[in-house]
N, C-alpha and C positions, 0 to 999 in steps of 0.2 A: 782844804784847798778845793774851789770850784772845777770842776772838769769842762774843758769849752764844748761847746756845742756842737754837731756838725755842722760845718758850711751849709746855707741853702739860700735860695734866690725861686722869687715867685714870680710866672709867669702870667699877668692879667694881659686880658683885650677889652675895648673898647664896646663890644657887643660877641655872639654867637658868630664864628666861621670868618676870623680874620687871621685865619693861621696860627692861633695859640700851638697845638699839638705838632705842627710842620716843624716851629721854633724848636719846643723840644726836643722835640728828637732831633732836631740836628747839630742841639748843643749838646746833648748825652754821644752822640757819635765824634765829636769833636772836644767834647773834655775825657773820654775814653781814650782817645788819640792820643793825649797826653800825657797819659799815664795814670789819668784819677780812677778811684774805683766810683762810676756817677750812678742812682739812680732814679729814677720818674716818679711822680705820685701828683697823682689827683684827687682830692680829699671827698669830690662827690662827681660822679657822671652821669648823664642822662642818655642814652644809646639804646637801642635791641643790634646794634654790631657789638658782638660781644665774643672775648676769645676764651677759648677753657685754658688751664693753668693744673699744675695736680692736686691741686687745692680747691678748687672754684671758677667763678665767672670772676673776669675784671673786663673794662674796655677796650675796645681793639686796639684805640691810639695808645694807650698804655702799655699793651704787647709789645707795639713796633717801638715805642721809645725803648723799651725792653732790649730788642733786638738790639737798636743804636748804639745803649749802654754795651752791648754784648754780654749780659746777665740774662738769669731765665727769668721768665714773667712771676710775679706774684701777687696774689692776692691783695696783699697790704699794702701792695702799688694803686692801689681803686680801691677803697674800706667800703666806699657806698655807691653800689649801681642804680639807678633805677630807669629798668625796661619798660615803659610806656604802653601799657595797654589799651589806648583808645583814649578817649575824653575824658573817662571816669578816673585813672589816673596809675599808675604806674606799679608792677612787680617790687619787692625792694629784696637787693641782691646786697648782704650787709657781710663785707669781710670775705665772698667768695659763694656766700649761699644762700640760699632763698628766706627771707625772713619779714615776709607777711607782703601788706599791698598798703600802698599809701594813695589815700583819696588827694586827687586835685589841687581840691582847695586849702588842703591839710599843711600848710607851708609853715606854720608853727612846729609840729612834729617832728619835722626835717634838722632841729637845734639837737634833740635827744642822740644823733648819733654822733655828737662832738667828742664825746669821750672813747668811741670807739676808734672814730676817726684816728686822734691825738697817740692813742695806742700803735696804732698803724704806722703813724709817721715814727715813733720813738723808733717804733722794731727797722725800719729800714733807712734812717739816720745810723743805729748802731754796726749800720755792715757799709758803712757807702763815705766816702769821703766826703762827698760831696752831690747832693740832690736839690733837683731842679723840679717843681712844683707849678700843675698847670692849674690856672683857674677854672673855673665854668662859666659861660655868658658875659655878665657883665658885674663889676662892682658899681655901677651907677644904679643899678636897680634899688633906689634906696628903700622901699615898699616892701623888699624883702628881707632889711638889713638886719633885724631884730634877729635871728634865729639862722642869719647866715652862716653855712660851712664850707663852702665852697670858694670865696673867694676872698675879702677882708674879714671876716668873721675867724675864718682860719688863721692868716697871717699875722691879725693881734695873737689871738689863742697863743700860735706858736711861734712866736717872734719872727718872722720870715720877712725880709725885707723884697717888693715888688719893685716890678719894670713893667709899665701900662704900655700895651702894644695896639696900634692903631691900626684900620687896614684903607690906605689910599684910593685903592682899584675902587670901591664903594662909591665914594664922594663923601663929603663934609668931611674929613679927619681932622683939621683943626677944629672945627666944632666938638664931634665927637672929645679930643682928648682936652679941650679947656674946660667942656660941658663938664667932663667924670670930676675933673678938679672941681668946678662950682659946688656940683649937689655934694660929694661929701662931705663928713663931715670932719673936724680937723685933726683927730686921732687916728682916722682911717687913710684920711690924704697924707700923713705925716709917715706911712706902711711904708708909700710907691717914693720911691729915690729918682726914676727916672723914667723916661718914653724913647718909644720904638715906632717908628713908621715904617707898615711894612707895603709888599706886594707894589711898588710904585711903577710904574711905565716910564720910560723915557731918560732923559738927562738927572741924574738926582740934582746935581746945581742948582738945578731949575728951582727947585724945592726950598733953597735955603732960607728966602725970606719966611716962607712956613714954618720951616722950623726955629726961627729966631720967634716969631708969633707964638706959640706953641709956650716956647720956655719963658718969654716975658711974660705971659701972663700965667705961669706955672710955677716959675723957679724949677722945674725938670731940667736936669742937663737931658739931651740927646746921646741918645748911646748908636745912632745909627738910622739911616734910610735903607733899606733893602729891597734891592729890587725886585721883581718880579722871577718868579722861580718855576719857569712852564715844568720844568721835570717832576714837578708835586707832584702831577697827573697817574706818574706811573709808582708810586706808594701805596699802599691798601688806604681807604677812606674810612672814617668813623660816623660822618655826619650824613644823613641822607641829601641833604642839599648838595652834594658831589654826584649823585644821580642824574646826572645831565647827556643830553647827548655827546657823543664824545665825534671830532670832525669824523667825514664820509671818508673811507682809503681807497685808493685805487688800487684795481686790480684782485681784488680781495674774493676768494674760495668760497666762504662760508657764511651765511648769514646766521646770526641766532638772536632770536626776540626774547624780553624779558617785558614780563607785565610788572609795572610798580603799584604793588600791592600797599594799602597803608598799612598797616604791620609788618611791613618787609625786616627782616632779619637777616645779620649774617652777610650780609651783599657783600664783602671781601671775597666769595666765594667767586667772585666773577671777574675779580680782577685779573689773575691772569688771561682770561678771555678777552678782557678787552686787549690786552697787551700785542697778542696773536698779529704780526703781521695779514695772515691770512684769513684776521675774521673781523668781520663787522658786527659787533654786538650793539643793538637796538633796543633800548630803553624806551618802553610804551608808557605814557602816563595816561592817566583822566583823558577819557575823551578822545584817546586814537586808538585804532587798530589794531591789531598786530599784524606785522606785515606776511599777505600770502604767499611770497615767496622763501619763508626761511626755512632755511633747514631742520632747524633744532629750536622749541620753544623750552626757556628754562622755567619750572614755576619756582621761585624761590624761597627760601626758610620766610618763614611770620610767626611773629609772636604772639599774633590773635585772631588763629586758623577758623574756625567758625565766622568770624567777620571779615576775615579778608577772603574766603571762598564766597558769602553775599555778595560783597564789592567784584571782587570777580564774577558775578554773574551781572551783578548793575550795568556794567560798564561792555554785556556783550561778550567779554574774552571769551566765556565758555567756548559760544558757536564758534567763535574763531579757530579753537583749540580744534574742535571737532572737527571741524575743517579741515585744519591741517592731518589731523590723522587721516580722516580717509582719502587726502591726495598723498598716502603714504609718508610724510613729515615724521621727525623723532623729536619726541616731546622725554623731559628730564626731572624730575619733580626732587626739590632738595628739602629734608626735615618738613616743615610746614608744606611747603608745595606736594612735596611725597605724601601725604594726610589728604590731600587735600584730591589729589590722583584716585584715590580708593572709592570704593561702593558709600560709605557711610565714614563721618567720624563722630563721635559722642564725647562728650563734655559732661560728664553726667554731676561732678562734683563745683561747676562754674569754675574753673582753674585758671582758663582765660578770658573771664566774662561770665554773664549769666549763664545758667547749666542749660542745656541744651544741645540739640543733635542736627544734623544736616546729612545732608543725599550728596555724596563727593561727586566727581563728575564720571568716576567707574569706568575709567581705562587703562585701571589697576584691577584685579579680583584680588582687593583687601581689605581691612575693617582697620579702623582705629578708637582705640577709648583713650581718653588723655587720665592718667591715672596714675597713684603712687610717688617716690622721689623722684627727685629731677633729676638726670642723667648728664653729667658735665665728667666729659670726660676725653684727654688726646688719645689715639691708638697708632699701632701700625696695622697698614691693611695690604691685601692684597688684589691688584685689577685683577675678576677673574678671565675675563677675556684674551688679556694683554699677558699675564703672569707677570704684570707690571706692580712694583711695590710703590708705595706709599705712607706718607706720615698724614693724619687727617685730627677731627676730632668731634666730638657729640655734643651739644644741650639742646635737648627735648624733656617735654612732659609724655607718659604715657606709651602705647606698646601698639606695633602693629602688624598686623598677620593673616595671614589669607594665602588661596590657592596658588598666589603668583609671587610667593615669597622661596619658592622650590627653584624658582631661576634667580635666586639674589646676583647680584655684578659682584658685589666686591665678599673678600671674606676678611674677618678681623680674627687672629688667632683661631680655637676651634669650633668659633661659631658663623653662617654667611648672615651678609648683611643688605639688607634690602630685595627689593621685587622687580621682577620684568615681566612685560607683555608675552605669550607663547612667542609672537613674530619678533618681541626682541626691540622691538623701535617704543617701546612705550617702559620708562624704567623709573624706580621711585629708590634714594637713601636718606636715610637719617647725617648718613656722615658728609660735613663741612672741609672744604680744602682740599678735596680731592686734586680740584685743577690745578694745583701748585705743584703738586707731581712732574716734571717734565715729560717722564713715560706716559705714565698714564693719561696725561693731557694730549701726549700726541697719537696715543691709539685713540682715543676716543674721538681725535677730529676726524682721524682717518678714517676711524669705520660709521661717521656723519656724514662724511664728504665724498664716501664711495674710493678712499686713497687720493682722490684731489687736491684735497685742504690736508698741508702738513704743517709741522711746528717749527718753526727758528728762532724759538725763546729759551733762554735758559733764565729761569724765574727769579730763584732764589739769588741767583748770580747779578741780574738786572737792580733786586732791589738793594745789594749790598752797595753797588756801584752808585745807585743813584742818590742812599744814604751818606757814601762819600761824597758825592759834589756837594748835595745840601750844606754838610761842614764847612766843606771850602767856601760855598755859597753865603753862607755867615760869617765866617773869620773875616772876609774880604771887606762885609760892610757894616757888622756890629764892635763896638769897642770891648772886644772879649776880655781883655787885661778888666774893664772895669765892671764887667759883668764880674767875674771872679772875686775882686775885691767886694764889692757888693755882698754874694755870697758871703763871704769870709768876715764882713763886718759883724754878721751873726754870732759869730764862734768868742768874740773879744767881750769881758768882762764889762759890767757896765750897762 
């Protein structure tokens, strides 16, 4: 006798950043609700926001679907990472750990990890009722279709029946969702069951001759218009295109700048900063400032510290920095930014790039060589300032150590971790997620802000909240009953 399959249902978009990951996770929180046991899996991602797991690296949006499901993150939820090193072409993080570098152009290659992939889905089909499956980019890329794993290439592979998800706020979405039907081709088209419009403004009514367009020249039923969902905002982000300024607040304590480094890694690290009623967190791009009145400059994790310290100087920040120091400013340096804080860092083996060394900006007394395993790892720590506890966690290359590593901030078990300046305003960690702490996030504004700027966020409590509305937020406007059916069509013989 054949044993059915598990249920599963794949989430495509129309292109990159029209709320694929949003979707999920807010149907792993709303088929949780119901009782399924749901979980996430994206068969290839491209990010440097990446979360540790006990296992390895998966993607950040991966985590939080994680969270949604209320399952712990794993590995086989993301089988293939690949962290973007620059032009030349990306880390490949295969199943949780580091497993060479794939050149650019090398899009052929990217087919070899279908078996890994397919492994990955087995193992977390066998524990989950019911899993929801997010694409990458686009399935109209047809240029890439040969050696695709990421979005119809998978969904043949593994039977998985899709729902093409549009995003309106853009403009053209009927274009976009007739277009994807045109170029496929009719094995691939025949994957997607149905279309989603999401992120819409206004009346959906308004919409409906769209959507009759849409299906007449698709045969797609419509599973739903959704509208627009400002509450994203305050979720962790996976895409760097969420790097935007966020509006001006009134009334607001604390300023703190953040230079957008191209290699910037990890930026969830600043999410609850942005959240901070009390603080205005200022995202510097290309070509501006940072601004001299903030309090606190954060440099943040990078995945290609040698090159994003040049571009850090291209663009000026240095002086900026220095600047701020000697009008007395607190400057914060996380993983990469931390490296980057130090006298020297070395690259002696090219790990992130060509091999090579650089003059850090040495307002740390520390050295870095990038050297050895990769260090992917959650801990508990300890604020030493605060005797404030904490859940955080690590991926770095290599080791760093110097004179100013005798006043580490935080300790982890019976080792400290990290360095400060003697006066204390100059501090460098490896460890990520600190500010998700609500203690430790509020001593550390407090003693930024001179006890001025305090906290009235409760972090973890915000995003479970806001993962509940998302649910409702969907239930309200997709046709869940046929999402589910959909899924389940998978599991029936035939």
């Amino acid at each position: 006798m054949v044993q059915p399959r598990t249920p599963a249902i794949m989430i495509l978009g129309t292109g990159s950043n029209v709320g694929k990951s949003l979707i999920v996770a807010g149907l792993c929180r709303l088929f949780a609700d119901r009782g399924l046991k749901v979980a996430p899996f994206k068969p290839q991602n491209m990010s440097n926001n990446a979360a540790a797991t006990a296992a390895g690296e998966i993607g950040r949006a991966q985590a939080l679907q994680a969270r949604a499901a209320r399952i712990p993150p794993h590995v086989d939820m993301n089988p293939v990472l690949l962290k973007p090193e620059g032009e030349a072409g990306s880390q490949i993080i295969l199943q949780g750990r580091v497993a060479g570098h794939l050149a650019s152009g090398d899009f052929a290659r990217r087919g070899d990890f279908l078996p890994r992939v397919l492994e990955s889905f087995e193992r977390i089909c066998a524990d989950a009722d019911l899993v929801i499956v997010e694409g990458a980019g686009s399935p109209a890329e047809t240029n890439l279709r040969a050696r695709d794993i990421a979005n119809l290439g998978f969904a043949r592979a593994a039977d998985v029946p899709a729902i093409l998800v549009g995003d309106i706020d853009r403009g053209g979405v009927i274009a976009s969702l007739v277009g994807t039907h045109a170029v496929l081709e009719e094995a691939d088209r025949a994957m997607i069951r149905a279309f989603a419009v999401n992120r819409f403004r206004g009346e959906v009514a308004l919409f409906a001759d769209g959507v009759a367009t849409i299906g007449n020249a698709t045969g797609w039923p419509c599973l739903g218009v959704v509208p627009w969902f400002a509450a994203a905002a305050r979720l962790p982000a996976e895409d760097g295109l969420d790097l935007r300024a966020s509006a001006a607040k009134p009334g607001v304590r604390l300023k703190i700048a953040v230079p957008i480094l191209p290699g910037i890694a990890n930026f969830d690290d600043l999410d609850p900063l942005k959240l901070e009623p009390d603080v205005d967190l200022v995202m510097a791009g290309p070509g501006q400032a940072l601004p001299g009145d903030a309090d606190l400059i954060i440099l943040p994790g990078s995945k290609t510290t040698l090159r994003d310290l040049a571009a850090l100087r291209a663009q000026g920040w240095d002086i900026d920095i220095r600047a701020h120091r000697r009008r007395g400013g607190h400057i914060l340096g996380l993983c990469g930014g931390y490296q980057i804080l130090g006298r020297v860092v070395r690259d002696p083996l090219g790990l992130e790039g060509p091999a090579g060394e650089a003059d850090g900006l040495g307002l740390l007394d520390v050295e870095t060589v990038l050297g050895g395993d990769k260090t992917v790892r959650e801990v508990d720590f300890v604020h030493v300032a605060s005797a404030s506890l904490g859940r955080a966690y690590e991926i770095h290359l290599g080791a760093t150590d110097g004179a100013d590593v005798a006043r580490a901030p935080f300790r982890v078990a019976d080792r400290m971790e990290g360095a400060a300046s003697p006066d204390g305003r100059v501090t460098g960690s490896y460890l990520h997620g600190v500010f998700a702490s609500d203690s430790v996030r509020a001593a550390c504004l407090a003693q930024i802000g001179g006890g001025g700027a305090t906290s009235r966020l409760r972090y973890d409590d915000d995003v479970e909240a806001t993962l509940d509305r998302l649910a409702a937020h969907l239930e309200s406007h997709l046709d869940i009953d046929a999402i589910l059916a959909l899924a389940r069509s998978r599991s029936l013989p035939g």
